[in-house]
C-alpha positions as CSV (number, residue, x, y, z in Angstrom):
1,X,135.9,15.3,-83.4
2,X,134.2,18.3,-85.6
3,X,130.6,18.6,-85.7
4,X,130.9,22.0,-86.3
5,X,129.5,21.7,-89.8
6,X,127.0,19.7,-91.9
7,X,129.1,18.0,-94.9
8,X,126.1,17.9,-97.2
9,X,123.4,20.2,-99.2
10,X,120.1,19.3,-98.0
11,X,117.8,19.6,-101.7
12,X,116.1,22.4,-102.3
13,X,118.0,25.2,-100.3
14,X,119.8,26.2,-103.3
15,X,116.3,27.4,-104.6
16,X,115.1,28.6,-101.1
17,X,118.1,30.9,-101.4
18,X,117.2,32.6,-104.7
19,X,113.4,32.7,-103.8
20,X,114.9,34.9,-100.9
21,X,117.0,37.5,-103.2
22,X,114.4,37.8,-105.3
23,X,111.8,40.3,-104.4
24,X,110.1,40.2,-107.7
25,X,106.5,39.0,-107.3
26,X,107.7,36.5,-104.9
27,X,105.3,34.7,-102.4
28,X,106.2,35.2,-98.8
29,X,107.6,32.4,-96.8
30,X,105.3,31.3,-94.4
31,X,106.9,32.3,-91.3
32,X,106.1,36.2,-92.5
33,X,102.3,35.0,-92.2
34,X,102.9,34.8,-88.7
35,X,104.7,37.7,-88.0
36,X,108.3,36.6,-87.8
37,X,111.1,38.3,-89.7
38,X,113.8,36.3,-88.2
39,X,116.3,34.9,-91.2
40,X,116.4,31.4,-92.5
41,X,119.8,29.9,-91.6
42,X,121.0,27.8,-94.1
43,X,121.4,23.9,-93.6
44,X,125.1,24.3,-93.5
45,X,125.1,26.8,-90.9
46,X,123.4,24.1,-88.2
47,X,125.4,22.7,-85.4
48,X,125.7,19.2,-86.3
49,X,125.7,17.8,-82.8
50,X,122.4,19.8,-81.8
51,X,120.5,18.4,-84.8
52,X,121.5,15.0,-83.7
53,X,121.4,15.9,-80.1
54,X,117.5,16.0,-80.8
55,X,116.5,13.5,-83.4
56,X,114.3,10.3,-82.0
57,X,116.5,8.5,-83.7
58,X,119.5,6.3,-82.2
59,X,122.8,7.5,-83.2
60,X,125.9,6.1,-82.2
61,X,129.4,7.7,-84.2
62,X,132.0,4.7,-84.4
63,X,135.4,5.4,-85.6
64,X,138.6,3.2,-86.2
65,X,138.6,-0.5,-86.6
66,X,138.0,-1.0,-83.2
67,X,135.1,1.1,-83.6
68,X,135.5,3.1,-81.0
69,X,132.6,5.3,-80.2
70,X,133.1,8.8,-80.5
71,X,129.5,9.9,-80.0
72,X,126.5,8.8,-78.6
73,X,123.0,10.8,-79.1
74,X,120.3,11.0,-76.0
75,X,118.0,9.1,-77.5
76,X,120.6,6.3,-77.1
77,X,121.3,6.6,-74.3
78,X,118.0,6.7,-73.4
79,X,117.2,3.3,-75.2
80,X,120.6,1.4,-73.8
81,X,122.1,3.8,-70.8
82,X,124.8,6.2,-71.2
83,X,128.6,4.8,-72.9
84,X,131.8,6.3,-72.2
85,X,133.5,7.5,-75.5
86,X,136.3,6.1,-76.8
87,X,135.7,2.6,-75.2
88,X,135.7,0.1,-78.6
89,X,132.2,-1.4,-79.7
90,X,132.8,-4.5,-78.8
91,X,133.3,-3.9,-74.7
92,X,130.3,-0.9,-74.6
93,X,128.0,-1.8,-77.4
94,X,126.9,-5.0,-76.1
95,X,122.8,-5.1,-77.8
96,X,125.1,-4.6,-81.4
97,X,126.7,-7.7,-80.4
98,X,124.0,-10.0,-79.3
99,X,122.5,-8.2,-82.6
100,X,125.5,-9.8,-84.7
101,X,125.9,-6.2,-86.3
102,X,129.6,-6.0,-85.2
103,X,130.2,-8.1,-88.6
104,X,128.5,-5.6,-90.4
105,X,130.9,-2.3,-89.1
106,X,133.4,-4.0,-90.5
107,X,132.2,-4.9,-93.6
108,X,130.5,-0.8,-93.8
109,X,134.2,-0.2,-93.5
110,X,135.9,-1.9,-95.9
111,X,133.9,-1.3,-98.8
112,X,132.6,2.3,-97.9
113,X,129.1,1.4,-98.6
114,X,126.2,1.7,-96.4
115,X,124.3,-1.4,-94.8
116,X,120.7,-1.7,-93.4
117,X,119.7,-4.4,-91.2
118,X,115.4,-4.2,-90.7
119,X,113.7,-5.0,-87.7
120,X,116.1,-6.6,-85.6
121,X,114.0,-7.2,-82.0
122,X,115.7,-6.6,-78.8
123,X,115.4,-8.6,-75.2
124,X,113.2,-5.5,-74.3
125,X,110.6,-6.4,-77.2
126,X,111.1,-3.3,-79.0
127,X,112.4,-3.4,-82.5
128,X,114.6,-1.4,-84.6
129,X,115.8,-0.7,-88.1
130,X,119.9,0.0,-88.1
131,X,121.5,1.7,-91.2
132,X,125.4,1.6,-91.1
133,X,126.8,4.6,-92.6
134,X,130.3,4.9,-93.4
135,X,132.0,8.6,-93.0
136,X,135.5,10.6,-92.6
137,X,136.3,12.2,-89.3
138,X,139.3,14.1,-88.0
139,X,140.2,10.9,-86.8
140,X,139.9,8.3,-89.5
141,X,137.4,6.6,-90.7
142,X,134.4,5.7,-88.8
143,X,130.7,4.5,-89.4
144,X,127.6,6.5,-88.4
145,X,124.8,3.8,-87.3
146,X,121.6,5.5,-86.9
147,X,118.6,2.8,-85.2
148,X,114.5,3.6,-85.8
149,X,112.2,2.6,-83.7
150,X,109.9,-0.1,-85.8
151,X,108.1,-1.8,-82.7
152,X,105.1,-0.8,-84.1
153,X,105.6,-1.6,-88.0
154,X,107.1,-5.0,-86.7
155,X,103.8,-5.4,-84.2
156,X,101.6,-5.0,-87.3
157,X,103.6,-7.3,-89.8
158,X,103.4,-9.5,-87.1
159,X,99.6,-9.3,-86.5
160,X,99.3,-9.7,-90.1
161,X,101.7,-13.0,-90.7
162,X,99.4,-14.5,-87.8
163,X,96.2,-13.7,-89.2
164,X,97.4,-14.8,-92.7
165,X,98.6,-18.1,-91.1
166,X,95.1,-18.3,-89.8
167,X,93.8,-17.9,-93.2
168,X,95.7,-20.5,-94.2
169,X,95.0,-22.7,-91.7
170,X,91.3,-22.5,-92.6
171,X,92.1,-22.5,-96.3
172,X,93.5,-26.1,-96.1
173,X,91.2,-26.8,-93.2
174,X,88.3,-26.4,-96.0
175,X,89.6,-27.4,-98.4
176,X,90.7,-31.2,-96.7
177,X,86.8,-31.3,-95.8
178,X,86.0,-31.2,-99.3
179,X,87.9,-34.3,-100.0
180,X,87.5,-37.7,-98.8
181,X,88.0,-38.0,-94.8
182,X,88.4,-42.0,-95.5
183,X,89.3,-43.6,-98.4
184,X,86.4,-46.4,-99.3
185,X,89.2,-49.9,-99.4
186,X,87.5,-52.2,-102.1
187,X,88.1,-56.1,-101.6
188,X,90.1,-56.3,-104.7
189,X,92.8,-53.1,-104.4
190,X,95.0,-51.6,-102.1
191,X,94.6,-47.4,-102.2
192,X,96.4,-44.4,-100.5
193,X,95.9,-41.1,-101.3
194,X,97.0,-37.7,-100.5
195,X,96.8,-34.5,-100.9
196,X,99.2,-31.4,-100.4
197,X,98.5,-27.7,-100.4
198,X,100.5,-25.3,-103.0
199,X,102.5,-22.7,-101.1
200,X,102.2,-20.3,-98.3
201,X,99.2,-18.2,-99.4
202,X,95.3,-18.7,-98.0
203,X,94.3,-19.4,-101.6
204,X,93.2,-23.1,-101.8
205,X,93.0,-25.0,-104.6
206,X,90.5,-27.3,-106.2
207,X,92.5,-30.5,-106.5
208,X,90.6,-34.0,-105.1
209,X,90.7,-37.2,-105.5
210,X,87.3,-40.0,-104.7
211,X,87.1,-44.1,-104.2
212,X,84.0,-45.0,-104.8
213,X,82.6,-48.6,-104.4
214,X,80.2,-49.2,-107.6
215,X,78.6,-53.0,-106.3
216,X,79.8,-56.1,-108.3
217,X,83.1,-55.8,-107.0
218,X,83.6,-52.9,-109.2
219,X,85.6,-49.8,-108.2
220,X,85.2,-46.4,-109.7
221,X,88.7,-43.9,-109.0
222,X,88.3,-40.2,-109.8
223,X,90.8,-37.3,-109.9
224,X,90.1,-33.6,-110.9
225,X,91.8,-30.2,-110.6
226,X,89.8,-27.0,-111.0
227,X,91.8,-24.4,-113.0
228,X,92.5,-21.6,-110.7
229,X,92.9,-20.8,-106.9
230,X,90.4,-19.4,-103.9
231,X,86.9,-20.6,-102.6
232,X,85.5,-19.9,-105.9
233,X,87.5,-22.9,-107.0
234,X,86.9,-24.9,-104.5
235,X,83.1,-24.6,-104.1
236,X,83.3,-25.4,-107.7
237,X,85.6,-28.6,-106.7
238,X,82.6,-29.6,-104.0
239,X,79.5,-29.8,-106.2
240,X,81.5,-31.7,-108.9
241,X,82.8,-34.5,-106.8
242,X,79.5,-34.3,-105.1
243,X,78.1,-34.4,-108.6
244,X,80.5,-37.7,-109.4
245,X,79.6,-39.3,-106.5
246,X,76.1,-38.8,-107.9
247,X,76.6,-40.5,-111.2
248,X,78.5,-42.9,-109.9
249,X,75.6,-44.2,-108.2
250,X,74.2,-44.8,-111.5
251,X,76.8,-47.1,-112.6
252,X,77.7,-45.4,-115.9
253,X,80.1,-45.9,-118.1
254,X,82.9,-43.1,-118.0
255,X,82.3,-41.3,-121.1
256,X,78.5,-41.3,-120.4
257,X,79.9,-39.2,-116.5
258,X,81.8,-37.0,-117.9
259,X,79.2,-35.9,-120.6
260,X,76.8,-35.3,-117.5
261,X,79.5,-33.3,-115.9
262,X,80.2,-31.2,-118.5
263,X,77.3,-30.2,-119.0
264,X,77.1,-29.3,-115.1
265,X,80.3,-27.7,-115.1
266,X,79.2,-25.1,-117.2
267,X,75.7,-24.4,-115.3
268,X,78.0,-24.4,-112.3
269,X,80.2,-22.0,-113.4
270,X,80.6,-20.7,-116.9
271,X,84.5,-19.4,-116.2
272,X,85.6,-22.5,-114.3
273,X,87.5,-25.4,-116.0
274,X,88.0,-28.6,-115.0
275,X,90.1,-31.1,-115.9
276,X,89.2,-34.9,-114.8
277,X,90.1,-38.7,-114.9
278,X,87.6,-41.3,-114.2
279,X,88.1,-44.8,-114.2
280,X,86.2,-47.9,-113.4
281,X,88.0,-51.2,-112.3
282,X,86.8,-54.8,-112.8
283,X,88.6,-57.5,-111.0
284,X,86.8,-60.2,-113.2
285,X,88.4,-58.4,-116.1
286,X,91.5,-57.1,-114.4
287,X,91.8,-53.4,-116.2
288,X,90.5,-49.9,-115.9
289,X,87.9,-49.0,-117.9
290,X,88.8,-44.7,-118.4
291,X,88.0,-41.5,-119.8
292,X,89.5,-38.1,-119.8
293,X,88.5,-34.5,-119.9
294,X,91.7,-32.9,-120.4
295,X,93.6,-34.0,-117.6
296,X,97.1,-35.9,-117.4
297,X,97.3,-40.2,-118.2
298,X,97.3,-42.3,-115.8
299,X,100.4,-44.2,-115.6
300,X,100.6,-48.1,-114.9
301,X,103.4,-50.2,-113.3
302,X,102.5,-54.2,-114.8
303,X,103.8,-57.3,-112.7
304,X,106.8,-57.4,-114.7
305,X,107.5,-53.6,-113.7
306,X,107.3,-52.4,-117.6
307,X,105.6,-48.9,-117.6
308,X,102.3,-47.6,-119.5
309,X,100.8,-44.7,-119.9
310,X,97.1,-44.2,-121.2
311,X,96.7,-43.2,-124.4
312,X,93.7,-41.6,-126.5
313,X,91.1,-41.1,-126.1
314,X,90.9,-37.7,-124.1
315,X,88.4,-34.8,-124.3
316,X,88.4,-31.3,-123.6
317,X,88.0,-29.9,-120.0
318,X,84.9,-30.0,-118.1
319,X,82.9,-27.2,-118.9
320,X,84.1,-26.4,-122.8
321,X,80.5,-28.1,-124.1
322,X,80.0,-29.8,-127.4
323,X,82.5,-32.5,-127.5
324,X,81.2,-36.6,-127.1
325,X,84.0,-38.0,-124.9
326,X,84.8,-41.6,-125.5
327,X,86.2,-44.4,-122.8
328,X,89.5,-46.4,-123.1
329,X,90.9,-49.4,-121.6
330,X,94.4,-50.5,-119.6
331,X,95.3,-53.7,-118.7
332,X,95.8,-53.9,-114.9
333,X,96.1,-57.5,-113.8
334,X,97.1,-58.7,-110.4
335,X,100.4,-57.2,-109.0
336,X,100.2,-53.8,-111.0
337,X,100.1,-50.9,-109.8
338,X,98.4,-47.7,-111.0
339,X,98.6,-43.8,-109.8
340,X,96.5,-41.5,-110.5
341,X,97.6,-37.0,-110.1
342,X,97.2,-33.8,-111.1
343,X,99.6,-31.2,-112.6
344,X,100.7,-29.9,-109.7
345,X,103.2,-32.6,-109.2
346,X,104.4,-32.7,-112.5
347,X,104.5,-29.3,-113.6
348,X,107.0,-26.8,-113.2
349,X,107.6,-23.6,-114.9
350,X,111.0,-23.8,-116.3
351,X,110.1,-27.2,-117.8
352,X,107.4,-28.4,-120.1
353,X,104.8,-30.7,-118.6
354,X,106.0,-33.5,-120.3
355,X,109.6,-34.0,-119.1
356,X,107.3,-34.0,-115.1
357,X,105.5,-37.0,-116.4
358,X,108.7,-38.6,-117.4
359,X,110.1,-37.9,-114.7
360,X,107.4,-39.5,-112.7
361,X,107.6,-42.6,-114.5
362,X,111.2,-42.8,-113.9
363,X,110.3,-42.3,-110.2
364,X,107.2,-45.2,-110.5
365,X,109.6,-47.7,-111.8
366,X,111.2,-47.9,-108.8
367,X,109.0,-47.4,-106.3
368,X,108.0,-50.0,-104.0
369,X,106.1,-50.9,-100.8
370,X,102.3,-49.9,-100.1
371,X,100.2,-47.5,-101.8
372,X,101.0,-44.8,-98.9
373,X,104.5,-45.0,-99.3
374,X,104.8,-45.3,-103.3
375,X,102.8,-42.0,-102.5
376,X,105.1,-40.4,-100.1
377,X,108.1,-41.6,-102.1
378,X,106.6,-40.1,-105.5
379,X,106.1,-36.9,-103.7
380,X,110.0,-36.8,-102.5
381,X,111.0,-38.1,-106.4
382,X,109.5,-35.0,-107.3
383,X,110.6,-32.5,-105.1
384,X,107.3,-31.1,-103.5
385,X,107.8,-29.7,-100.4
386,X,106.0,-27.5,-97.9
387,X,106.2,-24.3,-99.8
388,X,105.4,-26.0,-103.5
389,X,103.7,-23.6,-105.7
390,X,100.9,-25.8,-106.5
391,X,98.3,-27.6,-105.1
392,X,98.9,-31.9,-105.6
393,X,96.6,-34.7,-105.4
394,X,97.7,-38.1,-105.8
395,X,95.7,-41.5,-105.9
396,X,98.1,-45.0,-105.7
397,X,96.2,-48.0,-106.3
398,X,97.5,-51.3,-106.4
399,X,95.8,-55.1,-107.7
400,X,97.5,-57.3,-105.2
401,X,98.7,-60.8,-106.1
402,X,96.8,-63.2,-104.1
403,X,99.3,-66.0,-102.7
404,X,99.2,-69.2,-100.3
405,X,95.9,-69.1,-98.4
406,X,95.1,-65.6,-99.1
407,X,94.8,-66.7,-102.7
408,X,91.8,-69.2,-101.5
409,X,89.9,-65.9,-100.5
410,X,89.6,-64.1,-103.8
411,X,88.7,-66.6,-106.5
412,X,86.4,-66.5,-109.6
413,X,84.4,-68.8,-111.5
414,X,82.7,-68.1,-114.8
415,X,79.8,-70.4,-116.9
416,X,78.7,-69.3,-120.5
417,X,74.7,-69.6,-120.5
418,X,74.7,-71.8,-123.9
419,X,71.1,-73.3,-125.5
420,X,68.2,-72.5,-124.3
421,X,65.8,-73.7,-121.1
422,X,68.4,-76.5,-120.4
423,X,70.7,-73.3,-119.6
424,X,69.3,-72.7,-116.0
425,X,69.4,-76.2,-114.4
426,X,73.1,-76.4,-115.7
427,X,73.7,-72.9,-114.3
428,X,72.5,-73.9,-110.9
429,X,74.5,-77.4,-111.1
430,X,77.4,-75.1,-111.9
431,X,76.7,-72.3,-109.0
432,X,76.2,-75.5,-106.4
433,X,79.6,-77.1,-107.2
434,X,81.6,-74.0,-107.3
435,X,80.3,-72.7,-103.7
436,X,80.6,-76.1,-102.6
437,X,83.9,-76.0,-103.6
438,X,84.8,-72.3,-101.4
439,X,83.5,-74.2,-98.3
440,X,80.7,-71.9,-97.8
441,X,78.3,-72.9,-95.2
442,X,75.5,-74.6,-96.6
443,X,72.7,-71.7,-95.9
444,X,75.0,-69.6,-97.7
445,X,75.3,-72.0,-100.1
446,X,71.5,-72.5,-100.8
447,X,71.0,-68.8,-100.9
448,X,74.1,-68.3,-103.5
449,X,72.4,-71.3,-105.9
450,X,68.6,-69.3,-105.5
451,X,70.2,-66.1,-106.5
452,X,71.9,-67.6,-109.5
453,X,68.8,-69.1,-110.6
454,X,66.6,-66.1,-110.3
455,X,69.4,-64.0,-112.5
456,X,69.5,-66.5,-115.0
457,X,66.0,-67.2,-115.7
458,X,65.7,-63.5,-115.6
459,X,68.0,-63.3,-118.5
460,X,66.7,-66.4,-120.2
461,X,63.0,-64.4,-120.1
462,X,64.2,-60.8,-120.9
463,X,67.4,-61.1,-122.2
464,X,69.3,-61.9,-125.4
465,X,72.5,-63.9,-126.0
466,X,75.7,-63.9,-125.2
467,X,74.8,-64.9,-121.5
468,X,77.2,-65.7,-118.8
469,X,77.3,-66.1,-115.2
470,X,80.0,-65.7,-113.4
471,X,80.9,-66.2,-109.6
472,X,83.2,-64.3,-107.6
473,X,84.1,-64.3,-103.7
474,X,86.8,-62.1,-102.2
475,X,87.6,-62.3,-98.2
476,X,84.4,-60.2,-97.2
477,X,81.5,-61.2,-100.0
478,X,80.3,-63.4,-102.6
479,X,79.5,-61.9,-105.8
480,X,77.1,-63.3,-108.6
481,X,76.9,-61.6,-111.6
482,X,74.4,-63.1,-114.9
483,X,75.4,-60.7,-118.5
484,X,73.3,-60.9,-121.8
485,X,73.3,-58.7,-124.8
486,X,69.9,-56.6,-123.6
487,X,70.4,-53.4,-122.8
488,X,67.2,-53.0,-121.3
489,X,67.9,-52.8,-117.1
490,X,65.5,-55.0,-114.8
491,X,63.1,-53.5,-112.5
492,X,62.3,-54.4,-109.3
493,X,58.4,-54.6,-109.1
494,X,55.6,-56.1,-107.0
495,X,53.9,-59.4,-107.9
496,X,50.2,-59.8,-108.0
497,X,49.5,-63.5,-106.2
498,X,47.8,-63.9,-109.3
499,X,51.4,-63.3,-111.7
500,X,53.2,-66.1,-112.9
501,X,56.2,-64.3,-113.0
502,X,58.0,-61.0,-111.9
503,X,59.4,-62.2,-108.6
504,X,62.8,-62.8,-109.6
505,X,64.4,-59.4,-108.6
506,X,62.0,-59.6,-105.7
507,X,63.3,-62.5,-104.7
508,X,67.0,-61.2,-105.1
509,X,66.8,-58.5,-103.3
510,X,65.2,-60.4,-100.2
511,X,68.1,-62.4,-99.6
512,X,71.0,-60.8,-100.8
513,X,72.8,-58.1,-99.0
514,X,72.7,-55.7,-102.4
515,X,71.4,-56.0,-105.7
516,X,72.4,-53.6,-108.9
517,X,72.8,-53.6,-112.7
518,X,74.2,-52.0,-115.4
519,X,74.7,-51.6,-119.3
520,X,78.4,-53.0,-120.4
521,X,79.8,-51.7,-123.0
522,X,79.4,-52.5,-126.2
523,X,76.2,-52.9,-125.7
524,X,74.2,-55.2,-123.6
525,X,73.5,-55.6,-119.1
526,X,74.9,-57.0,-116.2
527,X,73.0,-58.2,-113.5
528,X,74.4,-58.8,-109.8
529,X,73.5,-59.3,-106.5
530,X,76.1,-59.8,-103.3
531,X,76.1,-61.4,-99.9
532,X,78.2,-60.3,-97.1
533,X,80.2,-62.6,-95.4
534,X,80.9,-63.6,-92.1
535,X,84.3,-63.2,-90.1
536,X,85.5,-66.3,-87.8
537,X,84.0,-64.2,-85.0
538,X,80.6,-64.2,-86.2
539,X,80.7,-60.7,-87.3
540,X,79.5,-59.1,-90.8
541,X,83.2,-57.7,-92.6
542,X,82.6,-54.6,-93.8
């Protein structure tokens, strides 16, 4: 082999040259400053083998298709222990071997391009960066592979993948605390939920669902995404569903919750938007009772499996101000089944928004089982895996036909309050034979008929016709519920001994295990009170 001289023209000694021949206000070169008048050889003029010779660098020469090595640099041999030349690569190169970079001479050979393989880490723990360059020797072709040292560089990268998986780790970890750490389970639905984090980054996102359990058998379901990634979206996400939870309390309609929201949104923060469903369902009605600020329809699988999605109305976003949202209806009778999401399972960027939603219809249709797995299977349908770009929640909710005994556990009963003092003894005739009729024990019984009473008269005295009372039971409580066309909500006050009246609510909320009210829509109240029942064991159900 001849390494007598340097094939190539390092830049810039072409102009070092003429700076030297010309004397003519030149600058002197700095080794003049320190007193040396020794010449400058030119690149060419180097030894090749002494430049290599003292490089950090690994070299290894290779030549032949058998890559035979024709040179190895101290460095090298310092890193892997001296190699006899001309013994081929594959007997005296074993760490290229267990590196896999054998492959790779022979493809630097054939095409007469160079390769780079980064940060390849060897049994000793150090790491190293091979480039693969092909050349022309006296003998043939052959393929210069020069190795850096990257330990370091791959030390950091390493540090830094850990501490970002850290990050992440506490991204999701806060942002999971944020949402429900057990779904509330209502007597009358069946409800999974879950929630998936959007890609690899330590951004979290501001997508959550909520159950929450409104009294009178009544269910309110709530999804939301807050536009944008980070804690600043997710703090955001935290005081609304705290917010919800709040107004929920109150037992509003859903327009009348989102106008108070978005009205908070924008004292919360100005910038952030929010998008949100909520929905109320009544098992003595059997639908959702909705309204939207801006965010995706709900979609709804009937008993006969025919599809719907929720139309108009829908608002703005949370936070935009001066709009007066209005609330919708969907039928959802006994065997349906509902879900609930935001766009981050539907939404892709090659696609518009729309052909997601059909495609998750398309994947409702045929999804069965329970809520957890219609979720799980929805989630596969639409392809979001671990390193989805977006943040999902999804909320499955199911009205479960009640069949065989089961179906003697959830039944309903319902008496329109007609004329006008004869109206309470028929009510309580009606509320005896209808408990009687569910095998209640007879304290129960008594207790059911007095709280039916006390409602009735107290719509008889304050309220306003249509009146109705209706009865419910489920397999863990007894609901009574009296409606009237006031709008004016009861308060529960204290009696004077020397008051003829205004002990009704008193009196209510004494024996029963929970007492509310609320306007309906369309005007008018509802009234209810509920008693917990007891398990065969003796036990209060939850």
């Amino acid at each position: 082999m001849n390494f007598t001289r340097w094939s190539a023209r390092l830049p810039g000694t072409q102009r070092r040259a003429a700076a030297r021949s010309d004397d003519r206000g030149s600058v002197p070169a700095a080794r003049a400053e320190h007193g040396s008048d020794a010449p400058t050889p030119d690149v060419e003029d180097l030894p090749v083998r002494e430049i290599l010779d003292r490089i950090t660098g690994l070299v290894v020469l290779v030549h032949g298709p058998e890559h035979r090595i024709a040179y190895v640099n101290e460095s090298y041999a310092a890193a892997f222990g001296p190699r006899e030349t001309g013994a081929p690569a594959e007997d005296a190169l074993p760490e290229l071997r267990e590196l896999g970079l054998l492959p790779l001479l022979d493809q630097v050979l054939r095409s007469d391009k160079p390769r780079t393989v980064k940060s390849r880490k060897m049994p000793s723990g150090r790491s190293y960066t091979f480039t693969c360059t092909p050349l022309t020797t006296s003998e043939g072709s052959g393929v210069l592979v020069f190795a850096a040292d990257v330990t370091d560089h791959a030390d950091a990268a390493e540090r830094l993948r850990a501490s970002e998986r850290r990050h992440r780790e506490a991204a999701v970890t806060l942002q999971r605390s944020l949402l429900p750490q057990k779904l509330e389970q209502p007597d009358d639905l069946r409800i999974a939920a879950t929630y998936q984090p959007g890609g690899a980054d330590a951004a979290v996102g501001g997508d959550w669902y909520d159950v929450i359990t409104l009294g009178g058998g009544r269910t309110a379901l709530v999804i939301g995404d807050v536009m944008g990634r980070g804690v600043r979206a997710a703090a955001v996400m935290g005081q609304l569903r705290t917010a919800v939870r709040a107004y929920a309390k109150l037992d509003l309609p859903p327009h009348e919750v989102l106008q108070l929201l978005d009205g908070l949104a924008s004292d919360i923060d100005a910038s952030q938007i929010a998008t949100m469903v909520y929905a109320i369902h009544d098992p003595h009605e059997a639908r959702l009772t909705y309204a939207s600020a801006g965010h995706l329809p709900i979609l709804v699988r009937d008993e006969l499996g025919a599809l719907h999605r929720a139309e108009e109305p829908t608002g703005p976003p949370l936070g935009t101000g001066g709009w007066l949202h209005a609330s919708g209806t969907m039928d959802f009778p006994p065997g349906s089944t509902a879900v609930l999401y935001t766009d981050g399972l539907v939404e892709r960027r090659s696609e518009d928004i729309d052909h997601g939603v059909d495609q998750l219809e398309r994947a409702l249709a045929g999804a069965t089982g329970t809520p957890q797995v219609i979720c799980d299977r929805l989630l596969r349908a639409l392809n979001v895996t671990a390193d989805h770009d977006d943040d999902v929640a999804l909320l499955v909710l199911q009205n479960p036909e009640h069949t065989g005994s089961d179906a003697e556990l959830f039944r309903g009963a319902s008496l329109d309050l007609l004329g006008g003092v004869e109206a309470a003894p028929r009510a309580r005739a009606f509320a005896t034979g209808v408990l009687a009729s569910w095998r209640f024990p007879a304290e129960l019984c008594e207790l059911g008929v007095l709280a039916a009473s006390e409602l009735v008269a107290n719509s008889l005295q304050h309220g306003t016709p249509p009146m109705r009372l209706r009865l419910r039971r489920t397999d863990r409580r007894l609901i009574i519920e009296v409606t009237d066309g006031d709008d004016h909500l009861p308060l529960r006050r204290r009696a004077e001994p020397v008051d003829e009246a205004g002990r009704g609510i008193a009196i209510v909320a004494t024996i029963a295990s929970s007492w509310g009210s609320r306007r309906t829509p369309g005007g008018g109240k509802a009234v209810w009170c509920e008693f917990t029942l007891k398990s065969p064991s003796g036990a209060s159900s939850p």
